[in-house]
C-alpha positions as CSV (number, residue, x, y, z in Angstrom):
1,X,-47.8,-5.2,11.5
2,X,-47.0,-3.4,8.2
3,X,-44.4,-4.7,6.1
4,X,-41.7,-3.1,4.5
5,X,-42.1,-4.5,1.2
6,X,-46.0,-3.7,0.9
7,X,-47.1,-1.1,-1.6
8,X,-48.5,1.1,0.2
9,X,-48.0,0.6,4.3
10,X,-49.6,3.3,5.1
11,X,-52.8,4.8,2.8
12,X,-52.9,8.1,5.0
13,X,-48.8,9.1,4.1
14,X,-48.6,12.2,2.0
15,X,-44.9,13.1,1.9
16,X,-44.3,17.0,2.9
17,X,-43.5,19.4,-0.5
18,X,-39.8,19.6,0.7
19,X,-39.9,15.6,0.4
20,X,-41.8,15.6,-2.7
21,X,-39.3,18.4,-4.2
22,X,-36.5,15.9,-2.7
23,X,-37.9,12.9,-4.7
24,X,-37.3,14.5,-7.8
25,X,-33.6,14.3,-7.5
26,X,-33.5,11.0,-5.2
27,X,-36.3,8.6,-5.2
28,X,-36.4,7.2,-1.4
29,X,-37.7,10.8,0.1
30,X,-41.0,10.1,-1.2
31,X,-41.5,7.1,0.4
32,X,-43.0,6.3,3.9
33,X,-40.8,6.6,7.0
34,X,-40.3,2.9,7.0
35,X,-39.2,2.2,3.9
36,X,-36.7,5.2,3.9
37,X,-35.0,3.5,7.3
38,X,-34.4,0.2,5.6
39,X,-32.9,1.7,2.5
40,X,-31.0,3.8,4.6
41,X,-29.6,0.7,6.1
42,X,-28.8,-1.3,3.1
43,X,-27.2,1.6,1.8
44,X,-25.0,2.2,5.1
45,X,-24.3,-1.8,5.0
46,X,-23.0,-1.0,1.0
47,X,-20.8,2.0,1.5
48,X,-19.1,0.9,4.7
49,X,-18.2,-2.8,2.5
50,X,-16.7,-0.9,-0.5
51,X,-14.7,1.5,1.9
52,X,-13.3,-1.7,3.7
53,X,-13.1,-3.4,0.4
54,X,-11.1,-0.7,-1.0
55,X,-9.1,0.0,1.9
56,X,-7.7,-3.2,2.0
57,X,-7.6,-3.3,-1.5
58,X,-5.2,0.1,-1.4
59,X,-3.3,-1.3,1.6
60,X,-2.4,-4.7,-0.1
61,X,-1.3,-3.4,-3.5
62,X,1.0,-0.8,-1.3
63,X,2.7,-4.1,0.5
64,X,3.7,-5.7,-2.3
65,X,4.9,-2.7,-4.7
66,X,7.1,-2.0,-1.2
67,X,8.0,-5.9,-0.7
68,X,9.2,-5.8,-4.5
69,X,11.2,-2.1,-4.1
70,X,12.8,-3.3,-0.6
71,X,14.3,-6.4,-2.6
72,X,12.1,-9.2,-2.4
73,X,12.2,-9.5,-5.9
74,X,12.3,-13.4,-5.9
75,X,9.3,-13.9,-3.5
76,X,7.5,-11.4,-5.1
77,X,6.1,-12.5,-8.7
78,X,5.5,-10.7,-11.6
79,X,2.0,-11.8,-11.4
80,X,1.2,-10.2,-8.1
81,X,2.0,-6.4,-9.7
């Protein structure tokens, strides 16, 4: 079984000239097939955390600022602007 992590998985793997071209700009197309999936991966795990993250992020600041206009002064802090 080939690892992910190894070198070279596969000696025979010549990427196409459109991947090659591709690798210029972004450096995963010129790596093999399996390699590409679990970067692909990892980066789908990292953009769908920072959307949540900053979702939540966006939805939380919008609660308080509304919390402290509604008259909630008192419960709402200073701090927490």
């Amino acid at each position: 079984m080939n690892d992910i992590f190894e070198d070279n998985p596969d000696p025979d793997y010549k990427p196409t000239k459109f991947m090659a071209t591709l690798g210029k700009v972004w450096d995963s197309f010129e790596k093999p097939p399996n390699q590409r999936r679990y970067i692909q991966k990892l980066d789908l795990f990292i953009l769908s955390y920072s959307l949540l993250s900053y979702g939540l992020k966006s939805i939380d600041v919008s609660n308080v600022s509304n919390a402290y206009v509604s008259g909630m002064k008192q419960d709402v802090s200073p701090s927490m602007l």
